[in-house]
C-alpha positions, -999 to +999 in steps of 0.1 A: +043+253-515+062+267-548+045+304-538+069+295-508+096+281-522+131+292-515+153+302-544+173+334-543+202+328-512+219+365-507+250+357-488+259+394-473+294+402-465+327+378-477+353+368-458+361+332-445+325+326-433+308+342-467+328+322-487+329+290-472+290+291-474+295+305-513+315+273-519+295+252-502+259+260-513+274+263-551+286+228-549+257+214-537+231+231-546+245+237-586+218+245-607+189+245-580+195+280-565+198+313-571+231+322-551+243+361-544+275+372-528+277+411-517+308+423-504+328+452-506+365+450-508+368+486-486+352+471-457+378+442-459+380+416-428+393+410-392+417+385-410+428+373-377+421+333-379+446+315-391+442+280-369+416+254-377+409+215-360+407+182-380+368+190-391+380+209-416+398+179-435+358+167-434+343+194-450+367+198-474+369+163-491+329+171-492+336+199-513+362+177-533+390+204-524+431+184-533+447+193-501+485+201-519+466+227-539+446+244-510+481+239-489+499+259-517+476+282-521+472+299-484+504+290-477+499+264-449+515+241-425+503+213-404+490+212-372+486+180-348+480+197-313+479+228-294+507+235-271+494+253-243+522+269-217+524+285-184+483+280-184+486+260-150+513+283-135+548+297-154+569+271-164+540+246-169+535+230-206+512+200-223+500+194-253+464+194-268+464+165-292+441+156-320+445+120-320+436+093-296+453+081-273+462+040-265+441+017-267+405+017-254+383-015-242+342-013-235+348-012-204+377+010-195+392+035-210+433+040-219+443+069-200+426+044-164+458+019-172+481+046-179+467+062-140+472+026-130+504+022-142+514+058-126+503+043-090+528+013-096+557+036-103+560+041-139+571+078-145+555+086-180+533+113-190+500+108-209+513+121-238+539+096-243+507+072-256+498+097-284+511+097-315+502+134-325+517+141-289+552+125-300+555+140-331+548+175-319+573+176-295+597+166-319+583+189-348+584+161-371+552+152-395+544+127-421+512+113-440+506+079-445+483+057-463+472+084-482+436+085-495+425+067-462+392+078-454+395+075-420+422+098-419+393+124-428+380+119-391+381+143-360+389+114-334+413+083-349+409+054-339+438+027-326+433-005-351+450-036-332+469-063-346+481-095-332+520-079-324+516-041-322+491-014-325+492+004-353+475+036-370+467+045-406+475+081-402+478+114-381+449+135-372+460+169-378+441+202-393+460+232-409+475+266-404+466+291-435+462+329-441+424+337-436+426+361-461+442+336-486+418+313-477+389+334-485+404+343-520+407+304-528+373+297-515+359+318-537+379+306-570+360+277-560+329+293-564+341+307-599+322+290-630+294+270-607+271+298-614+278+324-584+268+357-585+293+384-567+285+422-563+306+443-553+291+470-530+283+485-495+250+476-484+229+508-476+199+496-463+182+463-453+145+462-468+117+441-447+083+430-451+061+452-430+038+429-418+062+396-409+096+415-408+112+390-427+145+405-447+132+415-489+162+426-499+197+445-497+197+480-507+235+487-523+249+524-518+250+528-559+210+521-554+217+486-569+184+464-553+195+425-545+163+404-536+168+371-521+146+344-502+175+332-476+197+357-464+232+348-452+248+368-426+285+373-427+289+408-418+308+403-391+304+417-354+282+443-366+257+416-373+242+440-402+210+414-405+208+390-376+210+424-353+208+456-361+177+449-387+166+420-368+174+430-331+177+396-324+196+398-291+229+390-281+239+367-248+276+377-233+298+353-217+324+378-206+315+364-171+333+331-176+355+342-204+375+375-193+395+384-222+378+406-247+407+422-267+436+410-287+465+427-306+473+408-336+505+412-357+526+393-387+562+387-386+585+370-404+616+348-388+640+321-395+625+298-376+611+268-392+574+263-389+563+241-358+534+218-363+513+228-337+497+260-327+512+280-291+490+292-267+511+306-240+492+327-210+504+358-193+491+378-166+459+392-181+456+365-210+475+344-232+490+348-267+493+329-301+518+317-322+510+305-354+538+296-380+527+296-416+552+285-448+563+323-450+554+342-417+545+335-384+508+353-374+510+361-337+485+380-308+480+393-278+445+380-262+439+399-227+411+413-205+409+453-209+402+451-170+435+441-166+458+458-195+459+486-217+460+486-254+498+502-258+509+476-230+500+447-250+507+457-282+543+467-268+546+430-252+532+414-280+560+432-301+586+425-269+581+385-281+596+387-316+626+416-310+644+405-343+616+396-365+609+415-394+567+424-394+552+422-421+517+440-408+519+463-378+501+452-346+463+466-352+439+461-323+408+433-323+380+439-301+356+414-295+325+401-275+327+368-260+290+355-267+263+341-292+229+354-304+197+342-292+190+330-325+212+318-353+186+317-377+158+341-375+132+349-396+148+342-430+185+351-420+209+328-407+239+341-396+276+327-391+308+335-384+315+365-363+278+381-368+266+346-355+291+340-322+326+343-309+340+323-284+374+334-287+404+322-305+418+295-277+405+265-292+409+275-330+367+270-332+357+298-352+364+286-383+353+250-375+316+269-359+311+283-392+319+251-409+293+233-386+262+260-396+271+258-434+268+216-427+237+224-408+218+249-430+224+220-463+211+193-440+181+216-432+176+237-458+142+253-459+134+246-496+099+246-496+099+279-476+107+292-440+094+261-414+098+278-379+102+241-364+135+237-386+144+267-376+144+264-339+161+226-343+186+243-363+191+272-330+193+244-306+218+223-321+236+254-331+234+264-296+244+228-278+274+232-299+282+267-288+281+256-249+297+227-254+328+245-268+327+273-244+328+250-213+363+236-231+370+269-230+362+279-198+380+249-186+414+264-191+409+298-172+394+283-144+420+254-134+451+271-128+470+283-097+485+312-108+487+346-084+477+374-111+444+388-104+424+378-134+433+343-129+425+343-094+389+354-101+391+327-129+398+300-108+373+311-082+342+319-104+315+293-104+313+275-135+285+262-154+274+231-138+279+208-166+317+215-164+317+216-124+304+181-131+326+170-157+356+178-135+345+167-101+336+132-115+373+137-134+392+145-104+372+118-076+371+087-102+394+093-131+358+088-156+354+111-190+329+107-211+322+123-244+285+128-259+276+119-293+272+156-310+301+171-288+332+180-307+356+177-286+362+141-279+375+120-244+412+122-255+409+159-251+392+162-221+417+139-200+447+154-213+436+192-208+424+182-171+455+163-162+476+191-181+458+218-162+466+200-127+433+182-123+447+146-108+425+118-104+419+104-067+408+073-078+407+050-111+389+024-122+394-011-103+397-032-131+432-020-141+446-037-105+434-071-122+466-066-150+497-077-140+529-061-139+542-079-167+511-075-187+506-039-177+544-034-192+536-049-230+502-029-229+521+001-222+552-008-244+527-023-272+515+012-275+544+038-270+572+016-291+554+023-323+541+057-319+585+062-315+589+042-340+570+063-365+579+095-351+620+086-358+607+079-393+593+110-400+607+140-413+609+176-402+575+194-403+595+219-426+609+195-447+578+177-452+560+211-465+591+220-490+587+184-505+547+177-501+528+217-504+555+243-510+538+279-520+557+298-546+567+329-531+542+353-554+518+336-529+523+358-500+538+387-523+508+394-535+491+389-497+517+416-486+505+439-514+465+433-504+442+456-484+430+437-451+411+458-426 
């Protein structure tokens, strides 16, 4: 078992996904491992993800990282839903909230009175019931309670009192600079024993007779060993693919766009706290407002437009903006590898799976594996039954999030010819079944392990047109008047709190502001 024993972890390439898993293993692992970063500051990143979801929160107070000092230190603002516009047809608009919504009980869920109370005349909108919801529109924000542990959770929970219904805090995750996100990751790492190279990696040795990875081979002829090997090289997939050939599957067929044009600008406009995602006729585009500059792209299908078309109406959105980094294209593959882990390499972030930007996952995916790998870490040596739970779960994950995905191209009723063959693909049959039973009985469910939770399913399926036949028949046994203080018992506080809280912008200025060498220094920085 010691012959076996795994000791040396070579983490190859940096970035968000290198250095998350840096920070991670050092903190728990201190002292037990042996753990090697190789980078090279030429290659640089693809820089491009700036939006994350509420798991974050998670994973950070398990690293015992003070939110006002990460929040000053990329930069950030908050983010309590995704705004998603013209996705049904132009002119449509909902919001994607991270909170719950109402009240739940066993056996019905909220959003069945709100249908109920729809039926009877009321002319409200789902989103009335949310906090996150209210507070979005208004671009207001506010922490409470802090050092609530629940607050740390992906789906809140409605606590009820006697008089009202109350909540201990907002659900909400966090817009940042990748690349100053990566820097403070890895000043994390600094002084818990990490070793950092800096270097190109030349070649990738294996054992000849099992193929697992011996070591990295550095350009200046530098050798780094390892047990584990990490792979964060990106698309490329350095490890996981082009030494291990471990296969990729595309999901291009359900997901058309494979391109984006990404840019920086700066405006006057005071930072939102929600992330845009506003479609167009081959795609959609971002809108992501930081403290000091707002990151912005272009997602489309090449099928359906060129390069110097959306680069020039990505730049058409922001006329009077001053850009602070020219538009620069990112191609991608919509997809996952057979295998996360193979052999003795496990890979995340890009060289692992991308399921586009729409849903700010990637960050959260990478998050997930580095969770994973510590709960399953092969220390007495590579166990190939680990190793496939860890690629299942892992993959369960994956699907899950890309039928979310999926979800938004196909239910839509717009005329442009990418969406048309959206909404008329056949979609994997978990999702078929997820809206059919949606749109005949008003029922969602959510399974234990999946990430995105009931509250988001209903309101993407009502904000994407799906409306529900039928609801549940126990709602018809509430009264009018009853039905009223269930429905005003929820929405008066969520106003009430929202008129109490300040601007996003002025929240940030008083709770996280970044000094202005903060994104000076970004400005000066390299990023490929």
């Amino acid at each position: 078992m010691e012959k076996n024993r795994i000791r040396k972890v070579v983490i190859a390439g940096g970035g968000t996904a290198g250095w998350v898993a840096a920070c991670a293993l050092t903190h728990q692992f201190r002292g037990l491992l042996d753990i090697t970063l190789v980078e090279s500051e030429e290659i640089g990143t693809v820089g491009v993800g700036e939006s994350t979801i509420p798991t974050i929160r998670t994973f950070h107070r398990l690293l015992q990282i003070d939110e006002r000092e990460f929040m000053q230190a990329v930069a950030g603002s908050f983010k309590l839903s995704i705004s998603f516009e013209n996705w049904r047809r132009p002119g449509d608009h909902y919001f994607h909230p991270f909170g719950t919504t109402g009240v739940n009980t066993w056996s019905c869920d909220f959003h069945q009175f709100w249908l109920e109370s729809r039926r009877r005349g009321a002319k409200s909108t789902l989103g009335d019931y949310c906090l996150e919801t209210a507070a979005s529109r208004k671009q207001r924000f506010a922490l409470f309670n802090q050092g609530d542990g629940d607050a740390q959770q992906w789906s809140m929970r409605w606590v009820q009192s006697p008089t009202t219904m109350s909540r201990s805090n907002v659900s909400y995750a966090y817009h940042f600079d990748a690349a100053l996100y990566a820097a403070f990751m890895r000043s994390k790492c600094e002084g818990r024993g990490l070793n950092r190279i800096e270097g190109k990696i030349r070649e990738v040795r294996q054992d000849p007779e099992n193929g697992f990875v011996q070591a990295l081979v550095l350009e200046d002829g530098q050798v780094v060993e390892g047990d584990l090997f990490i792979d964060c090289t990106g698309f490329r997939g350095l490890l996981i693919e082009q030494t291990l050939k471990t296969g990729f599957i595309d999901w291009n067929n359900w997901l058309p766009s494979n391109r984006a044009v990404a840019m920086q600008v700066e405006t006057d406009e005071p930072p939102v706290p929600y992330t845009r995602a506003v479609a167009h006729e081959a795609g959609w585009r971002w809108h992501i407002a930081l403290q000091h500059r707002v990151g912005c792209g272009w997602v489309f299908s090449s099928a359906h437009m060129s390069d110097d078309e959306a680069a020039a109406k990505l730049r058409a959105c922001y006329p009077d903006a001053n850009i602070v980094r020219d538009p620069w294209i990112v191609p991608f593959r919509t997809g996952r590898r057979r295998k996360v882990w193979n052999k003795n390499v496990v890979a995340l972030g890009l060289a692992s799976s991308f399921i586009e930007p729409l849903e700010s996952t990637s960050i959260h995916v990478s998050l997930s594996a580095v969770t994973k790998l510590i709960q399953m870490f092969p220390i007495a040596g590579i166990d190939e039954s680990v190793a496939e739970r860890f690629n299942d779960v892992c993959c369960a994950e994956l699907e899950h999030i890309r039928n979310f995905i999926i979800l938004h191209y196909h239910l839509n009723e717009r005329d442009e010819p990418m969406w048309k063959a959206c909404r008329e693909m056949e979609v994997p049959k978990e999702l078929a079944e997820r809206i059919r039973i949606f749109r005949e009985s008003g029922y969602a469910w959510q399974g234990e392990d999946e990430l995105f939770r009931l509250d988001s399913w209903t309101h993407c399926m009502l904000g994407q047109g799906v409306v529900p036949e039928k609801h549940h028949l126990i709602t018809r046994a509430l009264g009018d008047a009853d039905m009223k203080r269930l429905m005003d018992g929820v929405r008066a506080p969520i106003d009430q709190m929202v008129e109490a809280m300040p601007p996003h912008h002025e929240f940030l200025k008083r709770y996280c502001p970044a000094a202005p060498s903060v994104w000076t220094m970004r400005r000066k920085s390299v990023v490929g």
